[in-house]
KEKE-3310 file (N, C-alpha, C; in steps of 0.2 Angstrom, whole numbers, plus 5000, padded with zeros to 4 digits):
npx = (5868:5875:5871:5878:5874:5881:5882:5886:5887:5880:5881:5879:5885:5888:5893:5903:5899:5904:5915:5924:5917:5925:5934:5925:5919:5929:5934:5926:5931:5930:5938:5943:5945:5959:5972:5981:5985:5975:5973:5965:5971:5972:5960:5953:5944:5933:5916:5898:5885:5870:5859:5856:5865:5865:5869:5881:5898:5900:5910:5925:5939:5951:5946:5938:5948:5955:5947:5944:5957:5961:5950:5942:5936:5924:5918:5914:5903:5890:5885:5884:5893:5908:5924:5927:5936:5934:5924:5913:5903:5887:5873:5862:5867:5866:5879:5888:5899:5911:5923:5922:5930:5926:5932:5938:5939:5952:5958:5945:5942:5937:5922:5916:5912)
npy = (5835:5819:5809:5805:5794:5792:5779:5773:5787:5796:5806:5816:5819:5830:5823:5821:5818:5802:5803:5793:5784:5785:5797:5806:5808:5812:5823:5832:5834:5823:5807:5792:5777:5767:5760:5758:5767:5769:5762:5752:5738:5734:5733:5739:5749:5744:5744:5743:5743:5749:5756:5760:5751:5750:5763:5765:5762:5750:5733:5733:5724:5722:5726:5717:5705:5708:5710:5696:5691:5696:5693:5681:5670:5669:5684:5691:5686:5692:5705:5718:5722:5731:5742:5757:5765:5762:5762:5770:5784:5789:5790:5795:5786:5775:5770:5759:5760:5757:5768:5779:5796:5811:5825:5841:5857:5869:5862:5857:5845:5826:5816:5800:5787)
npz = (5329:5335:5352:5363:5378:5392:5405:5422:5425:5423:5410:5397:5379:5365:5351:5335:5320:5316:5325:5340:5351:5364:5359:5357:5371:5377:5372:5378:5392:5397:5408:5398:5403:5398:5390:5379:5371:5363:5354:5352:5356:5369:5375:5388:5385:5383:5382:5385:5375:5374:5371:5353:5345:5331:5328:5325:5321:5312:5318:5315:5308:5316:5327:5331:5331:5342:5353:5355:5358:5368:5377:5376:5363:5365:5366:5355:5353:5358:5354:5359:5365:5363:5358:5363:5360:5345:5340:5331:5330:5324:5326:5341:5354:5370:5382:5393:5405:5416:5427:5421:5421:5427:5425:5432:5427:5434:5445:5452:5457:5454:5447:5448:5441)
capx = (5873:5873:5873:5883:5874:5887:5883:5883:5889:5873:5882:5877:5887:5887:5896:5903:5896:5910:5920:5924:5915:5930:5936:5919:5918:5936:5936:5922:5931:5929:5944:5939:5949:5962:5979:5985:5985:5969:5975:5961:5975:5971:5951:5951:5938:5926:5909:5891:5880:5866:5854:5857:5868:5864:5870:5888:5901:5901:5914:5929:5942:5956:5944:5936:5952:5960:5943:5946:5963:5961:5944:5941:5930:5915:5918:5912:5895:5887:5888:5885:5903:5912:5927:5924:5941:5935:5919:5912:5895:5882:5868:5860:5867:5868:5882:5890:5906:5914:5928:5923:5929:5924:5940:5933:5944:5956:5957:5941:5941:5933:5920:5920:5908)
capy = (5831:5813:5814:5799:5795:5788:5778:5774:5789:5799:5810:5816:5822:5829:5820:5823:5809:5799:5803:5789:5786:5790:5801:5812:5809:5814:5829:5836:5833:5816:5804:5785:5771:5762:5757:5756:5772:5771:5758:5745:5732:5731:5731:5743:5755:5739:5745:5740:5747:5750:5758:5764:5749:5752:5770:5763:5761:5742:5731:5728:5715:5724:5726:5710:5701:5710:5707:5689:5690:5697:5692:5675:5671:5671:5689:5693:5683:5698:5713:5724:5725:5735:5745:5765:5768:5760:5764:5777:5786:5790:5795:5792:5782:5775:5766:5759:5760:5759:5770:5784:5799:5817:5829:5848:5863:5872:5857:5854:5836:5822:5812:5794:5781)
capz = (5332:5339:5358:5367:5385:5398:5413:5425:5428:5419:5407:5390:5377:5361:5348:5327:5315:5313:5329:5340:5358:5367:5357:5358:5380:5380:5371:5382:5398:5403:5406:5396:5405:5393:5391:5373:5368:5359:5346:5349:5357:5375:5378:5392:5384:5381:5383:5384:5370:5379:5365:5349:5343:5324:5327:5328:5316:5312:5322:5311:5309:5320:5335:5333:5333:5348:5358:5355:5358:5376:5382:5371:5357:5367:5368:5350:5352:5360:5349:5362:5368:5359:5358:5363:5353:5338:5339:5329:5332:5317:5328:5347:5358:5378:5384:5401:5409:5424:5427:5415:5426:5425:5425:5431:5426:5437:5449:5456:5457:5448:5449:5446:5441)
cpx = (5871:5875:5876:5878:5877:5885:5885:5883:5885:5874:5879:5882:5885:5893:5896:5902:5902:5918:5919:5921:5918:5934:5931:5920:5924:5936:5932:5923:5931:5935:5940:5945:5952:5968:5984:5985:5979:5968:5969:5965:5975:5965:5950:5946:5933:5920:5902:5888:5873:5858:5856:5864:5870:5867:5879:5890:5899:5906:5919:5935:5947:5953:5941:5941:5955:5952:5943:5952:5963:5955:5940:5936:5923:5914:5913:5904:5890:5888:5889:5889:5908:5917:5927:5930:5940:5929:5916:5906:5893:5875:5870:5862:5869:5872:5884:5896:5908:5921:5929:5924:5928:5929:5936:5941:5947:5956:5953:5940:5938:5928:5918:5911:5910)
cpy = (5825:5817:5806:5800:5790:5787:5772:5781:5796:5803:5812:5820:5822:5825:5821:5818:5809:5799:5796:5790:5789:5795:5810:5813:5812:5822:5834:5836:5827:5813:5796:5782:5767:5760:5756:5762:5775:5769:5751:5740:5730:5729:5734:5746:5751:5743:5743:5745:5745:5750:5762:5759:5748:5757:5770:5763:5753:5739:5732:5724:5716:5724:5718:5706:5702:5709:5699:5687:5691:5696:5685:5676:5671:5678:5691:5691:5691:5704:5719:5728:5727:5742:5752:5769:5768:5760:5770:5779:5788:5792:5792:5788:5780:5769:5766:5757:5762:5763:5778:5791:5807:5823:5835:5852:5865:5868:5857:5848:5835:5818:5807:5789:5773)
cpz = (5336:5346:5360:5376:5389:5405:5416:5429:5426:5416:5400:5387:5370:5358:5338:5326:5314:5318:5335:5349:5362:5365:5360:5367:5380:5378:5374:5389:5402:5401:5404:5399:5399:5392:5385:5370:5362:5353:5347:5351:5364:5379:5383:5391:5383:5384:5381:5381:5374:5375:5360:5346:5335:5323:5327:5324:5315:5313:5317:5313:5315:5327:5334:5335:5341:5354:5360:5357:5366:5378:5379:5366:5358:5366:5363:5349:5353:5358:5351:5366:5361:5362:5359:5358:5347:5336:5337:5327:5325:5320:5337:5350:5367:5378:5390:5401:5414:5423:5422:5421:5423:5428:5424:5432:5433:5445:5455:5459:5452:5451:5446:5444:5439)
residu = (UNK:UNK:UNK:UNK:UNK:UNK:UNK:UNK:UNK:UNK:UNK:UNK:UNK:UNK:UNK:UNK:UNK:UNK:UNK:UNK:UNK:UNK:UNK:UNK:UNK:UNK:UNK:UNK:UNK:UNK:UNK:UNK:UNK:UNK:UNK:UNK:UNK:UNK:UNK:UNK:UNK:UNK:UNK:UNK:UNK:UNK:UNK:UNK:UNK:UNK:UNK:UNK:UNK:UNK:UNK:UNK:UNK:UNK:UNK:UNK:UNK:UNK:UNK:UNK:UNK:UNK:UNK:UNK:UNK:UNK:UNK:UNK:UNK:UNK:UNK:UNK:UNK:UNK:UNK:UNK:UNK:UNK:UNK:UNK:UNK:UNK:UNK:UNK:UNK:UNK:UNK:UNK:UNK:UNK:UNK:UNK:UNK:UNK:UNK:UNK:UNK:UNK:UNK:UNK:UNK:UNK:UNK:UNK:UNK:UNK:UNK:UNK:UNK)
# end
């Protein structure tokens, strides 16, 4: 299974080929910072591809456009920002984001990076 590693908050997770960064950290417990309901329209889960940016799905036209849309057309130059909704793993990767938080069962607290 690919693994997703998240920092800077130094996580590792596993992940199914084909499931999408936040999807995979979400369903192991962590919360992804975003605001559109996970439609790729408000850029909140932007993330920095760190390594492992071949192991990605390839950008397409819906995330490219709505990246340009809210962060301008410079946005897209840099391939290494990308979407964690719309992003969908294939193998190994490290990425970064601020805000990813780590939600512990039967309210322990969270902790935050």
């Amino acid at each position: 299974m690919p693994r997703i590693r998240v920092e800077p908050l130094g996580i590792e997770v596993e992940a199914s080929r084909g499931e999408t960064v936040m999807d995979a950290v979400g369903a192991r417990g962590y919360f992804w910072p975003e605001g559109c309901d996970r439609a790729g329209e408000c850029t909140n889960c932007a993330m920095e591809v760190v390594s492992g940016l071949g192991r990605l799905s390839g950008m397409g036209r819906h995330e490219r456009a709505n990246l340009v849309r809210q962060r301008g057309a410079r946005s897209i130059e840099d391939p290494r920002l990308r979407l964690a909704c719309q992003a969908h793993v294939e193998g190994d990767v490290v990425v970064h984001k601020r805000g990813v938080i780590a939600v512990h069962a039967g309210g322990g607290g969270t902790e935050t990076a």
